[in-house]
C-alpha positions in Angstrom: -20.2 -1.2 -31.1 -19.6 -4.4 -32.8 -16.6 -3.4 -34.0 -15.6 -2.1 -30.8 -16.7 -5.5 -28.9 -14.4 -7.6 -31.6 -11.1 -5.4 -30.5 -11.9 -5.8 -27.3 -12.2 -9.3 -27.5 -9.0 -9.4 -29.3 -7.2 -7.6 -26.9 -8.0 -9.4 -24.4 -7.9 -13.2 -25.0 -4.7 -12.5 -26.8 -2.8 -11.1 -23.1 -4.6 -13.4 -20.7 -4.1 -16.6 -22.3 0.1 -15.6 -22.0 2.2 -17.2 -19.4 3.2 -14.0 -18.0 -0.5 -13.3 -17.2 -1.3 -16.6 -15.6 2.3 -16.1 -13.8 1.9 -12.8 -12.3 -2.1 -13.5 -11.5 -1.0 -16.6 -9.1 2.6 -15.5 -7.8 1.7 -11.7 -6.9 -0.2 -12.5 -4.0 2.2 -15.0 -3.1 4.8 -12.5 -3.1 2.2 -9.8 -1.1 1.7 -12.3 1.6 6.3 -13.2 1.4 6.4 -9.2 2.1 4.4 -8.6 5.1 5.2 -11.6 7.3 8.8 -12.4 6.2 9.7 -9.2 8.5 8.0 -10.7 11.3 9.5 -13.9 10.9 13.2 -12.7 10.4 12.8 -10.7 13.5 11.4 -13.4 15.5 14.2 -15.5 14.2 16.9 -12.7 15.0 15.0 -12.3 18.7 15.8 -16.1 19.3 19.6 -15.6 18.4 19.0 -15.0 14.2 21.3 -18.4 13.9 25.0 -16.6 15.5 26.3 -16.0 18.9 24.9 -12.9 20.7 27.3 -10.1 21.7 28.4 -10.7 25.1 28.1 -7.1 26.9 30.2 -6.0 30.2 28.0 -3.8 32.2 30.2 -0.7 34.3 27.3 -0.7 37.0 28.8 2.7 39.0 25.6 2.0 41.2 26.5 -1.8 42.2 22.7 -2.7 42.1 21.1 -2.9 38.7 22.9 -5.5 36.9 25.7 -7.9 37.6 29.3 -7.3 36.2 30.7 -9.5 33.6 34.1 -10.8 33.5 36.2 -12.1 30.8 36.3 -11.4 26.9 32.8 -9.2 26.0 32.1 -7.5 22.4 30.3 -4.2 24.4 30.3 -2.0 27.2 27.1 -0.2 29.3 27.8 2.3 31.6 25.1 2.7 34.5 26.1 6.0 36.1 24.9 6.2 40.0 22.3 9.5 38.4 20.6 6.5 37.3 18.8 6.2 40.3 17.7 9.9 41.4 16.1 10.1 37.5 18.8 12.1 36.1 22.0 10.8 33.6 22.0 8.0 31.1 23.0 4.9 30.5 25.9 4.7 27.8 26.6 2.0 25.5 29.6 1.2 23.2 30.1 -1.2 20.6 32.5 -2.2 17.7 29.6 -3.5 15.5 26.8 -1.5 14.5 23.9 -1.7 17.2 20.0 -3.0 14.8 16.6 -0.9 15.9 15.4 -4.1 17.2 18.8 -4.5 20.0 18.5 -0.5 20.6 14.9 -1.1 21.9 15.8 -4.3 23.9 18.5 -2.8 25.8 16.5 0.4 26.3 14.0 -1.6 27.6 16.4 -3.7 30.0 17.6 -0.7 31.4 14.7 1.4 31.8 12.7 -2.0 34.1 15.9 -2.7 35.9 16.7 1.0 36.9 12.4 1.4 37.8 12.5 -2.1 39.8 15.5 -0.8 41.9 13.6 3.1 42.2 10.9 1.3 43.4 12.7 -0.9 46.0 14.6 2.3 47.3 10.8 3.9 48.1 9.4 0.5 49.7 7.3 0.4 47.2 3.7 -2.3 47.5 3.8 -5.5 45.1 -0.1 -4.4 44.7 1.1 -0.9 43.2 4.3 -2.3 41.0 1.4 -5.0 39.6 -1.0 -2.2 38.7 1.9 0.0 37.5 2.8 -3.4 35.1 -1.1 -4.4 34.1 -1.9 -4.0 30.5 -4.7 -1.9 29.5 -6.2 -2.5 26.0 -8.2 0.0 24.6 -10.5 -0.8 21.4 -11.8 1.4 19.1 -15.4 1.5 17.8 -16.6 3.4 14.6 -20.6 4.3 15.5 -22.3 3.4 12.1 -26.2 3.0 11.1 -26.0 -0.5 11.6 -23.9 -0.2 15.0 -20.6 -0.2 16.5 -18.1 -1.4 14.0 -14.5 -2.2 15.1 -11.3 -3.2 13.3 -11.1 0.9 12.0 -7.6 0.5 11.6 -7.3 -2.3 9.8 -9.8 -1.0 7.2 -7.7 2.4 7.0 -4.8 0.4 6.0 -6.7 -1.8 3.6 -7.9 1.3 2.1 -4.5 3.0 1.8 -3.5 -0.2 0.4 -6.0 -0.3 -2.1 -5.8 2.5 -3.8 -1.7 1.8 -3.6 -2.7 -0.9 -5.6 -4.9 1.2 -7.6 -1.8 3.4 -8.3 0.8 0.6 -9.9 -2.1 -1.8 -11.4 -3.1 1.9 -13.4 0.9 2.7 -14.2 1.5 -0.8 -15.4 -1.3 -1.2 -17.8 -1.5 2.2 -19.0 1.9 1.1 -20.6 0.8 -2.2 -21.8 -1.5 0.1 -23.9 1.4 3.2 -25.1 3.3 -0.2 -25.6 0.6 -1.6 -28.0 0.2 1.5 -29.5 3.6 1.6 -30.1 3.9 -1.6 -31.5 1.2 -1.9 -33.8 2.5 1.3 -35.3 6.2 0.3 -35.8 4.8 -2.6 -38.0 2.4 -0.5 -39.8 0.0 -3.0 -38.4 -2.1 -0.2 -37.4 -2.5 0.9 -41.2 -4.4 -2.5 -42.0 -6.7 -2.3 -39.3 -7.6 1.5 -39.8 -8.8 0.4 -43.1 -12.0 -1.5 -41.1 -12.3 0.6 -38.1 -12.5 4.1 -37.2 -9.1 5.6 -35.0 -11.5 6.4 -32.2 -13.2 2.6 -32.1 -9.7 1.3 -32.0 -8.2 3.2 -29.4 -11.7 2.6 -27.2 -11.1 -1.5 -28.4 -7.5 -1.5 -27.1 -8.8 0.5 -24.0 -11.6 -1.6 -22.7 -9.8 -5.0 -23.9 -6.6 -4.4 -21.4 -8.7 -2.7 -18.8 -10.9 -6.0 -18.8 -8.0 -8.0 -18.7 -6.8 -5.9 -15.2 -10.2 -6.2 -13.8 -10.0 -10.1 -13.9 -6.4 -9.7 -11.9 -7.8 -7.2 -9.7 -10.9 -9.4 -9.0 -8.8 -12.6 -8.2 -6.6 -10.7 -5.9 -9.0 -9.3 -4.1 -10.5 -13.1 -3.6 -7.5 -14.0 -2.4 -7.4 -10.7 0.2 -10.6 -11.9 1.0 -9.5 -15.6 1.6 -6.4 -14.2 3.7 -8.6 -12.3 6.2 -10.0 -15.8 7.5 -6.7 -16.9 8.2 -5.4 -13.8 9.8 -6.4 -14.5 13.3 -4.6 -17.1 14.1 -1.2 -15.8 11.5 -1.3 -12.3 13.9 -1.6 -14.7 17.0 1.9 -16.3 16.3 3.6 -12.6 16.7 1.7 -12.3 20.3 2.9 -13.4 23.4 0.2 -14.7 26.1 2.5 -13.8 28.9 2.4 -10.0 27.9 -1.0 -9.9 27.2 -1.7 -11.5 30.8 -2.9 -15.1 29.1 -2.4 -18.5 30.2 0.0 -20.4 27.4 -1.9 -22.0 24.7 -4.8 -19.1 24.9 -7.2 -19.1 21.5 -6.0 -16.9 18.8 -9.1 -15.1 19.0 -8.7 -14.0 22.9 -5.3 -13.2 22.4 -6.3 -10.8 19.5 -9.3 -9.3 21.8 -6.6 -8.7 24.9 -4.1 -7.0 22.4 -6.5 -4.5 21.2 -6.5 -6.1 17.4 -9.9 -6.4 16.1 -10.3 -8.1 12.4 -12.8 -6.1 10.9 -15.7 -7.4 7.8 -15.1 -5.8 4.7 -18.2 -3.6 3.8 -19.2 -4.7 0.4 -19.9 -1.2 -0.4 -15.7 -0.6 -0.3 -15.1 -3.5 -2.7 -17.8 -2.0 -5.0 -16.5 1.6 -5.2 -13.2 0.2 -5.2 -13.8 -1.5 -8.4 -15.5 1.0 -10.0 -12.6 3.8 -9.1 -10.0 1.9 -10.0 -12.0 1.2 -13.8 -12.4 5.0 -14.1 -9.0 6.0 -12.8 -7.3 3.1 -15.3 -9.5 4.4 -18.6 -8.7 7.9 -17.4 -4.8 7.5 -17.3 -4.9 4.3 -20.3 -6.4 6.7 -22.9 -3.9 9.2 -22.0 -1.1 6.7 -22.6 -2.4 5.2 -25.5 -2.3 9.3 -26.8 1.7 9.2 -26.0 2.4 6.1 -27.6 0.8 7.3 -30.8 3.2 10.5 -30.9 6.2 8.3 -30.8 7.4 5.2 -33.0 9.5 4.2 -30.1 9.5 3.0 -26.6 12.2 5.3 -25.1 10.8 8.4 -27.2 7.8 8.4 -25.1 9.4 8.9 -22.0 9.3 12.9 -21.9 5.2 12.2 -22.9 4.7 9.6 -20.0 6.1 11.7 -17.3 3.3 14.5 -17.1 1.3 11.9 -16.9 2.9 10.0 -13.9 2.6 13.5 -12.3 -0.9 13.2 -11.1 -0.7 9.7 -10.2 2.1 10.6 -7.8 0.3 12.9 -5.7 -1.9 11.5 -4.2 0.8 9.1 -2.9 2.2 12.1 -1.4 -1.3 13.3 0.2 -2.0 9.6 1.4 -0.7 9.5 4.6 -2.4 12.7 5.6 -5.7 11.9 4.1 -5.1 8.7 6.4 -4.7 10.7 9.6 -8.0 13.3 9.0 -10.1 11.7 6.3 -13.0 14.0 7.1 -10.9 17.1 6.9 -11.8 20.0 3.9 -7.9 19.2 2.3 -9.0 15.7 2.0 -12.2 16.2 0.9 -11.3 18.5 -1.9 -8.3 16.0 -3.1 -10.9 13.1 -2.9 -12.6 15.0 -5.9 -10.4 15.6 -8.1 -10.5 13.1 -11.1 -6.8 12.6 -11.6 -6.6 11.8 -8.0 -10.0 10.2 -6.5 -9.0 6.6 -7.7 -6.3 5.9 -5.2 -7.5 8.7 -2.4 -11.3 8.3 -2.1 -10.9 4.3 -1.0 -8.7 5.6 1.8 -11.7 7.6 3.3 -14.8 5.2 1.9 -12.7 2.2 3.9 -12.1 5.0 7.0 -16.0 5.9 7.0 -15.4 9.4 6.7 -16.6 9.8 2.6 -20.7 10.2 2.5 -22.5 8.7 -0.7 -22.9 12.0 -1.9 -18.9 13.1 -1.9 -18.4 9.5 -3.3 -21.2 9.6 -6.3 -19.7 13.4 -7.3 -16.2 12.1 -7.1 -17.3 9.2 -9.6 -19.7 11.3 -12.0 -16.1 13.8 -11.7 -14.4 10.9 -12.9 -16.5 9.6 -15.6 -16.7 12.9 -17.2 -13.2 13.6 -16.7 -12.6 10.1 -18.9 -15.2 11.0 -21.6 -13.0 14.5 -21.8 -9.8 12.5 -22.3 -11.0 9.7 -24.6 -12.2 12.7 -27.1 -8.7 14.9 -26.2 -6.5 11.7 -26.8 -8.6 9.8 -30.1 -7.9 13.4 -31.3 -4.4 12.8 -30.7 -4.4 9.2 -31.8 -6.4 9.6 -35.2 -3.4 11.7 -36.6 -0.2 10.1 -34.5 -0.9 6.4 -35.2 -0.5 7.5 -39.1 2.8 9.7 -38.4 6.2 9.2 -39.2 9.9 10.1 -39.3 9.6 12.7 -36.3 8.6 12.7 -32.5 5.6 15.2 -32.0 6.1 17.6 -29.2 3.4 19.3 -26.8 2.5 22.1 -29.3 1.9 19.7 -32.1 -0.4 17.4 -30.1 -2.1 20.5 -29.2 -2.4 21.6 -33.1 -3.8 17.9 -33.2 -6.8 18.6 -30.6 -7.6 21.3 -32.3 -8.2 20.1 -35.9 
């Protein structure tokens, strides 16, 4: 164990004291945070004219009533046929420029009020009925738990999805700063000195545990900062919210507007940040030892590629089973996917943030996961005792196998 606890040490004070480290640490969730509101802001910006002229629009208004003819130079045409108004036809639109998703919905929307406000004068229809016809109706959802009524489910879904997303590259990235290591230690016949002091098996388990503490310590400050960022999200999500379509006086308190939009910021259960943690150190010494295996079979980077990819294989699919594990958490699919080793790291968050994972599915999915690792660690030292000490050729599947076995 000593000589375990001095690679580790090693390996680890040796990658975070780099500038790349302390770089990527302090600018990723800098760049997170650039991701999900610059779209917002660019289409706020766009909404308020995005900086150019917008495209004047001649309306062919066959009906005479909805919306008053242009003259002059215009850059598009609408067509209101007279169907309009008995609910049949469609309005048409033509333009020389490419129509944006954000335009499409605004002129659906233009047209679908005008051609409603004109039904409804045809019909002599009450201001009382048009206002409840217009009045917003939020509805909030509530998870029932032991300790009550919870809210913000949502949120929590997507901060689960999330998470084990950032499960998934955190576990990619560093499992090749470990094939990498191997890789280079073994080019310089580096690995020859220190085999001479340590067994294969404590080195490999060194390397391991050194770079996996160095991704905790990222993984912990980013989640502080996730943490930090929830305080401030009230009044951020405010800014996209307009009081006059939520029924709010100008000026109303982020919080109110929030509440009459239906948007409810949950608390993040301590329990999820826990489990979190703990998958996402299984499911990196899982995948790391098997990487640290393929870069021992190799002498160089690009030889490892046919190695690496049956290994990205099972961290791709649970990528691919996210979205429904999102939508019915508590089905058997789900259930069943959440306990499988090579995939529990990135989909059991997803239902432990949902509330649809017992403790009992999540303790089996982690004791899964632990043994799972213990099997791999013996498979790949296996692997590693021999590779690290091979040269002049790139070992295929049935020599690693022949490996295993001796």
């Amino acid at each position: 164990m000593q000589k375990i606890w001095t690679i580790l040490r090693s390996e680890f004070w040796r990658r975070v004291r780099t500038t790349g480290f302390i770089l990527s640490t302090l600018l990723a969730p800098v760049g997170f945070v650039a991701v999900m509101v610059a779209p917002g802001l660019l289409a706020a910006w766009a909404a308020g004219g995005g900086g150019s002229d917008a495209p004047t629009v001649v309306v062919a208004d066959e009906t005479d009533r909805l919306l008053p003819v242009l003259d002059g130079e215009y850059d598009a045409l609408l067509i209101l046929p007279q169907a309009l108004l008995n609910g049949q036809g469609e309005a048409r639109y033509y333009s020389t420029e490419s129509t944006g998703f954000t335009d499409r919905f605004a002129l659906g929307d233009l047209v679908e009020e005008t051609v409603r406000e004109v039904r409804l004068d045809q019909r002599g229809t009450p201001t009382e009925v048009r206002a409840i016809m217009e009045a917003n109706v939020p509805v909030q959802t509530r998870r029932l738990t032991a300790e009550g009524a919870q809210g913000g489910g949502a949120i929590l879904t997507a901060l689960g999805f999330g998470l084990g997303f950032l499960t998934y590259f955190m576990v990619f990235i560093y499992g090749q700063f470990v094939m990498q290591g191997v890789i280079e230690e073994k080019a310089t016949r580096v690995v020859e000195v220190v085999v001479s002091s340590v067994r294969p098996f404590q080195l490999l388990l060194g390397k391991v545990l050194g770079i996996g503490a160095m991704a905790l310590v990222q993984v912990v400050l980013w989640s502080a900062f996730v943490l930090a960022g929830l305080a401030f999200a009230a009044p951020l999500t405010a800014l996209f919210l307009d009081p006059a379509d939520l029924d709010l006086p100008q000026g109303a308190e982020p919080e109110k507007m929030m509440e009459a939009a239906g948007v409810t910021l949950p608390t993040v259960p301590l329990e999820l940040v826990v489990w979190f943690v703990l998958f996402f150190l299984g499911g990196y010494l899982l995948y790391s030892s098997l990487f640290a295996a393929a870069g021992s079979a190799v002498e160089q980077q690009q030889d490892a590629q046919s190695l690496v990819f049956p290994i990205t294989i099972p961290l791709l699919i649970p990528l691919i089973f996210a979205q429904f594990v999102i939508e019915s958490p508590g089905s058997a699919l789900a259930v069943g996917l959440s306990q499988v080793p090579f995939f529990s790291p990135i989909l059991m968050p997803v239902r432990i943030a949902a509330g649809a994972a017992s403790f009992s599915e999540i303790a089996l999915a982690f004791a899964l996961l632990v043994a799972a690792f213990l099997a791999m660690i013996w498979v790949s030292a296996r692997i590693y005792r021999t590779g690290i000490l091979m040269y002049g050729k790139k070992a295929g599947f049935a020599e690693l196998w022949r490996w295993v076995r001796r």
